[in-house]
N, C-alpha and C positions, 0 to 999 in steps of 0.2 A: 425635450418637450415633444409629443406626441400632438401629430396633425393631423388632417383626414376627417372623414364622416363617421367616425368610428363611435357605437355609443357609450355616451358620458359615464364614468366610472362613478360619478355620483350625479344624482338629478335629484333636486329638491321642491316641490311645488307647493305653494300656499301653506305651510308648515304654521300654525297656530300650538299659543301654549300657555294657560292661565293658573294664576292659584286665587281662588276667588277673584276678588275686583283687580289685582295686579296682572294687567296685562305682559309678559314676559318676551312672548314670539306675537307677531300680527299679521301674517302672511308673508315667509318666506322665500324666496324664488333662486334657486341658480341652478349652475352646472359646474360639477368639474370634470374638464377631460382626463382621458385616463396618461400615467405618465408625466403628470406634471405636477406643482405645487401650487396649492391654490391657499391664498389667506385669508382669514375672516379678521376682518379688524375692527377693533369697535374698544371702546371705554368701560373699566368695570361695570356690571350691570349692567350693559349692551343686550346680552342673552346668547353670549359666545357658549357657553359650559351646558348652557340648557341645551342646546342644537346638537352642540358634540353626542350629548347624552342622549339625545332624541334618536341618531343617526347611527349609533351606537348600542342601539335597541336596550338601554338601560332606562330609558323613559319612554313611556305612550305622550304622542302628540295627541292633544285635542280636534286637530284639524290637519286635512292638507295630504300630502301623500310623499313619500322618499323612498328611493331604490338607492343602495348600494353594491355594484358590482354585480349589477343586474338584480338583483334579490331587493323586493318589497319590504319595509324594516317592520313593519306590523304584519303582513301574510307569512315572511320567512326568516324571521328573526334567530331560526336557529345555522341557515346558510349565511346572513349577514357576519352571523359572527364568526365563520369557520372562514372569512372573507376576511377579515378587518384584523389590527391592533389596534388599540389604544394607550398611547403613554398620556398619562396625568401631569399635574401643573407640579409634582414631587416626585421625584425618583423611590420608585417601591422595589427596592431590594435589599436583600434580607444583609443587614450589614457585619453579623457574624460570621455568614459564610464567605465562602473567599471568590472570586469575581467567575471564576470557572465552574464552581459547584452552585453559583446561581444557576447560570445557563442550563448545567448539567437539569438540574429540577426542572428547568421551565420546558426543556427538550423531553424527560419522563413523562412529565403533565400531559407532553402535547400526544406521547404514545409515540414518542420517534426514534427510529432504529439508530444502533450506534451515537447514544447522547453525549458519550464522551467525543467523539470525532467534531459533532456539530455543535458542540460549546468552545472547540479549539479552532474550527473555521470561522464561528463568530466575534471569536477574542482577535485572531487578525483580520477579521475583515473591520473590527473596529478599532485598531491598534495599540489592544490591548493585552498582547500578550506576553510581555515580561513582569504584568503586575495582575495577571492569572491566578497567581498563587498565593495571591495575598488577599488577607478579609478586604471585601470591599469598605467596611467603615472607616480603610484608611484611606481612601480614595479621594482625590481633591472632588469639588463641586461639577467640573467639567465631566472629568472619570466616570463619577457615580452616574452624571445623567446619560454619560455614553452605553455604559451597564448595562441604564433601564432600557435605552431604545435598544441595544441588540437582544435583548428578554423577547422584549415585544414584537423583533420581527425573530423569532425561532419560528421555522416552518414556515417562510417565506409569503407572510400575507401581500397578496396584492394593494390593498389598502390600508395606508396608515392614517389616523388620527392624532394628533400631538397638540395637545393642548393648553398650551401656553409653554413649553417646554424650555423655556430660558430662566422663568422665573426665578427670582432671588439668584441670579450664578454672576459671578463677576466677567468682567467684559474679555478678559483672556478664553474662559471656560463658555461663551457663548458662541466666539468664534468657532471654538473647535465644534460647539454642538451643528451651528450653520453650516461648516463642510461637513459635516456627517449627514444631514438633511439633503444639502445638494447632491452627494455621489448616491445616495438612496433613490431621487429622480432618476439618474443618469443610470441608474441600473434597471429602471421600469417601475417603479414602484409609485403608484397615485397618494402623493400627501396632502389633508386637511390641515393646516396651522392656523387657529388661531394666536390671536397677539393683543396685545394694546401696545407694543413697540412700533413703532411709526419705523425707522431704521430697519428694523428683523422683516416685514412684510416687503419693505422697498429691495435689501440685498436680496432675498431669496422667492419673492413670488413669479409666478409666469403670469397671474390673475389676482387681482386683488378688489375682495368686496369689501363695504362698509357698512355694518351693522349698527343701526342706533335706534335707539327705543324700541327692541323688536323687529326692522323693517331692514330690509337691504336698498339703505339709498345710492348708491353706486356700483357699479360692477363694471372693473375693464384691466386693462394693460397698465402701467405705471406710465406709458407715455399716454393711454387717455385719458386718465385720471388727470393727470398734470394739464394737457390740454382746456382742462375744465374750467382753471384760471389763467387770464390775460399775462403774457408776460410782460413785465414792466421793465421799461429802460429808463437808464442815468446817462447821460450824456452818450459814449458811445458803448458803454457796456450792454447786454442784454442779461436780464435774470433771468433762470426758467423756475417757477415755482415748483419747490419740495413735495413729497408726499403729505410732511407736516405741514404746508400754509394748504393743501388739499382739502386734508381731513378736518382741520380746525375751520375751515373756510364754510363744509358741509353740514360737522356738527355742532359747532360750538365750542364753546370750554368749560361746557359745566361736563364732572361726572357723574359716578350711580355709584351702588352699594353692588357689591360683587355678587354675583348668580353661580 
């Protein structure tokens, strides 16, 4: 995790985002420093996927202002993007081809020298290379999502976005995607995660915001967050409350329809 007065590798200010009367975003606020993982967490419908979108210059905000990697996402949406990946809540790889001639394409796409070298240091750096040569459609759920993020980081974006990136995967195949996340920090790399996993943002964030009804009602560390509520003792035991007695504490238990 990256310290220092260095400027924030994402900054978000007052971020607005309406489809007629449905308010979506209401004035967004944070930071993420650069170098570290930061999580958006919030309940379907929160307005996780709208902000990804927003931040990721694939949507106009209504309101407010965001820098990515220093670049403005409305004045330079064309540096944001030569700045960023984004992987989706689905692994988007082509499951005919086999996990090396994914790469291979997404390394041509990007106009990169030697594509076959850098789809073979991407398959181990994601330790996937004795199942290179095989279509990816034979790939377990973990595998394929491994695939997608080493697609996504061909040509070494400094900023990644990952957007819900556990979805539907079984709890073996999550783990492996979570150390893949973490040695991605430890390599420099600034990650955006959204989640509605209360566990996913608690293992791996350095910061953790809470998104609900549009607004960032909390922003901090998992021990300020927890700070938030009192901890309660039984006799001599002490409890420290969860990220989940946190979040349920802050919003509720009602959900939303997914955005």
């Amino acid at each position: 995790m990256t310290t220092g007065t260095r400027e924030p590798a994402i900054s978000v200010r007052g971020v607005t985002k309406s489809y007629k009367d449905l308010h979506v975003l209401r004035g967004v606020d944070f930071d993420v420093a650069a170098g570290s993982i930061f999580a958006l967490l919030g309940s379907n419908g929160a307005g996780k996927t709208t902000l990804v979108r927003i931040l990721s210059t694939l949507l106009k905000a209504d309101g407010g202002t965001a820098t990515v990697h220093g670049f403005d996402v409305a004045s330079a949406p064309r540096e944001v993007r030569e700045s960023i990946s984004l992987t989706g809540q689905f692994a988007a790889v082509d499951e005919v081809l086999t996990g090396r001639e994914n790469l291979v394409l997404v390394a041509k796409l990007r106009h990169l020298k030697n594509p076959g070298a850098v789809a073979d240091d991407m398959l181990a750096r994601f330790s996937l290379t004795d199942a290179g040569n095989r279509r990816a459609g034979t790939y377990s759920g973990g595998m394929r999502r491994r695939l997608d993020i080493a697609m996504s980081l061909v040509g070494n974006p400094p900023v990644v976005f990952l957007d819900e990136p556990t979805t539907g995967l079984d709890p073996q195949a999550r783990i492996e995607v979570w150390r893949t996340v973490r040695q991605l920090a430890e390599d420099g790399t600034t990650i955006l995660l959204t989640t509605q996993y209360l566990d996913e943002a608690e293992h791996l964030a350095d910061r953790i915001a809470i998104l609900h009804e549009g607004t960032i009602i909390q922003n901090g560390t998992l021990t300020e967050l927890k700070q938030l509520i009192p901890s309660a003792r039984v006799e001599y035991v002490e409890k420290q409350p969860t990220l989940e007695d946190v979040f349920l504490a802050l919003v509720g238990h009602s959900g939303g329809e997914s955005r």
